[in-house]
N, C-alpha and C positions, 0 to 999 in steps of 0.2 A: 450476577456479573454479566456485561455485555460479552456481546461473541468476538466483537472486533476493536481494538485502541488505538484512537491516531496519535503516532509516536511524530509528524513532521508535519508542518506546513507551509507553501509560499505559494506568494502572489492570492493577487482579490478579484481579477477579472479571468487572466489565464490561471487558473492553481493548480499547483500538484501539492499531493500530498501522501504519506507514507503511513499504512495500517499494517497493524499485526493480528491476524487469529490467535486471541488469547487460549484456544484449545490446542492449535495445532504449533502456533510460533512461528508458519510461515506470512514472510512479508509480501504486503501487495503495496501497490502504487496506484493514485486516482488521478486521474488528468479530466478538469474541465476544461473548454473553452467556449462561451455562450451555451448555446444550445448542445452542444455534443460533449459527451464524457466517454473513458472508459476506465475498467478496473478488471486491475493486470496482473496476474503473483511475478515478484523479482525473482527475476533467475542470476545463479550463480554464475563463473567463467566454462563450467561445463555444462548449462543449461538445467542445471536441478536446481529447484525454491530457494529461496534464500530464507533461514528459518533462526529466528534466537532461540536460544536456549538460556532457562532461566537459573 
């Protein structure tokens, strides 16, 4: 099983896109744009992971 499943995606040049650790269930966010990316974990309205539960 992979470690990570992209559960979102938009856009073809600017993208983001929403991943989940399928070990932990915390979600992360990818933002590219050309040459530069980054990958972020979601935080909640009190700054802790945003995480599913299965």
């Amino acid at each position: 099983m992979e470690r990570f499943r992209k559960i979102y995606q938009q856009g073809k040049i600017d993208v983001v896109e929403i991943w989940v650790d399928t070990q932990t269930g915390v979600n992360y966010v990818f933002h590219r744009n050309g040459n530069a990316a980054g990958f972020t974990p979601l935080l909640d309205k009190d700054g802790k992971p945003l995480v599913n539960h299965p």
